[in-house]
C-alpha positions as CSV (number, residue, x, y, z in Angstrom):
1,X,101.8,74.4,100.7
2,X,101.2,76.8,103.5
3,X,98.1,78.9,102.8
4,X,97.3,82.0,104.8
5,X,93.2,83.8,105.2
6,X,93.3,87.8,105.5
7,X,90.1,89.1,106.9
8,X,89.5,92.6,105.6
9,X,87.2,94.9,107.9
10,X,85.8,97.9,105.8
11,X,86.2,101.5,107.3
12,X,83.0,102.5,104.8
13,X,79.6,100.5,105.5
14,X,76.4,100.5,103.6
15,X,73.5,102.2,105.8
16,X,71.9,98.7,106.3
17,X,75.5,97.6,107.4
18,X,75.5,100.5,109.9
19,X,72.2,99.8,111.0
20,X,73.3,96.2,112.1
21,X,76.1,97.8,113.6
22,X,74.6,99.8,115.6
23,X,71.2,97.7,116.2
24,X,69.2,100.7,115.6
25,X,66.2,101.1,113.0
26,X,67.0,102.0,109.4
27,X,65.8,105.6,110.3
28,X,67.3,106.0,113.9
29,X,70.6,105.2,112.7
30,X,71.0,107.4,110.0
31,X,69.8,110.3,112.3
32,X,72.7,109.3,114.2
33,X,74.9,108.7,110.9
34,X,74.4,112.1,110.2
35,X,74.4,113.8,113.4
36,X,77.7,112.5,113.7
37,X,79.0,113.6,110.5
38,X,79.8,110.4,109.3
39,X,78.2,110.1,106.3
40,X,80.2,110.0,103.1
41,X,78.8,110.4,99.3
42,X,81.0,108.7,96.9
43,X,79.7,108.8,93.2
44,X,76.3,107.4,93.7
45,X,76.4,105.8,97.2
46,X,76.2,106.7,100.6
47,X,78.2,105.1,103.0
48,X,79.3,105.6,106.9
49,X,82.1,105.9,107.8
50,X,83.0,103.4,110.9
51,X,86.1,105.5,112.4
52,X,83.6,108.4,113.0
53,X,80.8,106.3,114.0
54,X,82.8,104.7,116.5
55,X,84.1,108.2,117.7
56,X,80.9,109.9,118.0
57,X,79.8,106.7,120.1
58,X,83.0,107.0,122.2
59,X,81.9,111.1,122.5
60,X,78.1,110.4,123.5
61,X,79.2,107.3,126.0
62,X,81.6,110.0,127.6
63,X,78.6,112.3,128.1
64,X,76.4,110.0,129.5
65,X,79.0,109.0,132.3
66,X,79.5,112.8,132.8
67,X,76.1,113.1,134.3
């Protein structure tokens, strides 16, 4: 019988999984959660979401080369 693994990777993290994503503190990196606008309510949680994370880093490496 042939068996095969899928790894799902979440779009949404947990603050504390964003904080290891980032390796920021728990308050730096939800500064930077919410300056980039990826934050997302849904019921009672708050999550980030990783596309926009990964865009605003993308944005702020693109400044820093710019100077």
């Amino acid at each position: 019988m042939r068996t095969t693994e899928t790894t799902v990777v979440n779009r949404m993290l947990s603050i504390k999984e964003a904080q290891a994503y980032l390796g920021l503190s728990h308050n730096t990196a939800r500064a930077f959660c919410e300056k980039a606008n990826a934050i997302v309510r849904i019921g009672g949680r708050v999550l980030v979401d990783r596309f926009s994370l990964d865009n605003a880093l993308d944005k702020q490496k693109e400044e820093e080369s710019n100077k």
